[in-house]
N, C-alpha and C positions, 0 to 999 in steps of 0.2 A: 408783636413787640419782642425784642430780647433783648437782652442784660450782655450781651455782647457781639463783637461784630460777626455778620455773617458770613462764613465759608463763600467764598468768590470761586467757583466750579467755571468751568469752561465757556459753558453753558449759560452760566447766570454774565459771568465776564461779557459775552458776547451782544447779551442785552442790553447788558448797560451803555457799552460803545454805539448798540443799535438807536436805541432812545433818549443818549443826552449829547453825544460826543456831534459839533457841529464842525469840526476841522477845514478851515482854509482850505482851497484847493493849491493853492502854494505853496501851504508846510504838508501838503498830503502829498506834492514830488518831491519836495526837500528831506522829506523823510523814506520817499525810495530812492532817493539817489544816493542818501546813506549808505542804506542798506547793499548798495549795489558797488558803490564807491569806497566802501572801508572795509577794515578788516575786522574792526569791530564798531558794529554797530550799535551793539546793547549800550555804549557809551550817551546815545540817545534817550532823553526823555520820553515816557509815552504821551499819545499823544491827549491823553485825557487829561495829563498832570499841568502839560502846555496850558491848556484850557481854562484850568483851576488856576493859573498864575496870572493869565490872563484876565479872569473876575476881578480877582485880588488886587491887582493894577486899578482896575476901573470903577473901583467898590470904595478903594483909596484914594479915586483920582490922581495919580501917583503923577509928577512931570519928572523925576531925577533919580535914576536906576542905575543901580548897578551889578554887575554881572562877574563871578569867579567860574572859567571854564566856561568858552562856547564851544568847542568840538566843531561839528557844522554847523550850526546856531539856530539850532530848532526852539532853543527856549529864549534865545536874544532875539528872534522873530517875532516870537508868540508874544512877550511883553512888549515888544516896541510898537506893534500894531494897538497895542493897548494904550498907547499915551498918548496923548494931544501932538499936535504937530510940531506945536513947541516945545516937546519934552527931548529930556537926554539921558540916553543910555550908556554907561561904559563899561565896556566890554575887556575883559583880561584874558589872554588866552598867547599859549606857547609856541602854536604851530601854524607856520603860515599856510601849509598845506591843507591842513583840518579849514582854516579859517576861510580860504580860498574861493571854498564853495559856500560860505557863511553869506560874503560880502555880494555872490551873483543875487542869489536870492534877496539879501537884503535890499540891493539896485532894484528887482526887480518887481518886488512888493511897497516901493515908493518911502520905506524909511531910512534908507542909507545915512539921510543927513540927520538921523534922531541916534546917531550910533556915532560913539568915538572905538575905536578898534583900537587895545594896548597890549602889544604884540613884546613877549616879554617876562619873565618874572614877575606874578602876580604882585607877592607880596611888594615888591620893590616898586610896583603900581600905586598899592594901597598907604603905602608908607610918602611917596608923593603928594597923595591927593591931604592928605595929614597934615604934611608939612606946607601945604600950601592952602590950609583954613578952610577946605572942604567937610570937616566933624559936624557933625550932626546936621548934616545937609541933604543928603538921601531919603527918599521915601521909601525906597523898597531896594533889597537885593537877593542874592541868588548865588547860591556858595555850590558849585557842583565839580569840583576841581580834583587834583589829585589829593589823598588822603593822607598823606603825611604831615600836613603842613596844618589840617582840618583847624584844629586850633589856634594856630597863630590869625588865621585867616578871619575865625570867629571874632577873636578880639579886636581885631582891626574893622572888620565891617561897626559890629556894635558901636564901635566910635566912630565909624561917619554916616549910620542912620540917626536922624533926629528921633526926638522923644517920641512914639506914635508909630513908626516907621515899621516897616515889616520887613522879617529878613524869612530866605526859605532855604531848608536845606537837603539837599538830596542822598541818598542815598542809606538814609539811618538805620533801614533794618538789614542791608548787606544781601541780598536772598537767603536771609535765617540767619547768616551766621554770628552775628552778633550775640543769641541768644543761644549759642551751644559755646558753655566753658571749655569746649576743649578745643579750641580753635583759637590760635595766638599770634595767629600772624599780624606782623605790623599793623597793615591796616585796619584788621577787625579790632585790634585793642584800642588804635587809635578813635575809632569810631565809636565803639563801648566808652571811652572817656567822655567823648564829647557830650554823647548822650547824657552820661551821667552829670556832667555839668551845668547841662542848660535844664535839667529838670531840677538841679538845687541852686540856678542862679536868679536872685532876688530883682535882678535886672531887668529882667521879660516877662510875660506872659506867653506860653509856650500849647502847642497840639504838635502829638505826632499820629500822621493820619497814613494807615494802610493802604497808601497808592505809591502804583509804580514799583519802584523799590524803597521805597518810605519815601514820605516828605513831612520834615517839621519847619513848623510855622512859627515863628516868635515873634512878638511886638515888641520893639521897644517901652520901656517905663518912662 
């Protein structure tokens, strides 16, 4: 037992991939052709966290998803395989290029038609779907987008997950830097806020869980 988490060494990392990580053979080329195809890749989910979002999906029974930031759509893959056939996914995302390669794979793992692709300024997505009585309609989403906006972003999803709904968000612990005060860059402040928000917002029920490069979990209340 211990009283805190364990030290994840190379070694122990490797295990865990070895003995629980069942990865698609579809998001196992989607994620080398990443790698092979960008210039930055790390913009990618691992593939363990996929997984873990995947559960979460199907733990929820989730049919109505939504997504901030697909990149190549390693994590709009991984959940959309998770919903019913009749479920829907929407997708926000800036770059058609990024997205390009989202949309092969998507074709070609048979949920293209469980995916609306909103190619475009997110927020000006989120603020649609608002305005057109989509609020508290969401089961699940997924905030992994540029960081400036992190907050405007939160508050909008929160209004269109229903009560129960789970939102997930990537990136919280920065690779450390969050937790070194001398580092003030935009983004790590902005990301330190947010943090400190959702752990004093009365609104959720909230884990932030050491994978990947963080991922927190919130429920709606």
């Amino acid at each position: 037992m211990s009283t805190t988490t364990i030290k994840l060494t190379s070694k122990l990392y490797r295990y865990v991939k070895e003995t629980s990580l069942r990865e698609p053979g579809i998001l196992r080329r989607l994620r080398e052709e990443t790698r092979r195809s960008t210039s930055d890749p790390e913009m990618q989910i691992s593939a363990e966290q996929g997984q873990l979002m995947s559960l979460l999906v199907r733990l929820m029974n989730a049919r109505k998803a939504l997504e901030i930031g697909v990149f190549t759509g390693y994590s709009s893959l991984s959940v959309a395989l998770a919903l019913p056939p009749d479920g829907r996914l929407v997708a926000c995302d800036k770059s058609e290029e990024w997205t390009s390669i989202a949309r092969k794979y998507w074709a070609e793992a048979g949920v293209a038609d469980r995916i609306t692709l909103k190619l475009g300024a997110a927020l000006d997505t989120l603020d649609e779907l608002l305005a057109t009585g989509e609020a508290n309609t969401f089961d699940f989403a997924f905030i992994d987008a540029d960081k400036k906006n992190l907050l405007l972003y939160y508050e909008r999803v929160l209004q269109l997950l229903r009560p129960g709904g789970l939102l997930g968000i990537d990136n919280v612990l920065w690779s450390g830097r969050v937790a070194d005060p001398r580092v003030r860059d935009r983004d790590t402040v902005v990301i330190r806020k947010l943090n400190k928000q959702m752990h004093d917002d009365p609104r959720i029920v909230m884990s932030m869980i050491p994978i990947g490069d963080g991922f927190t979990i919130a429920l709606k209340k």
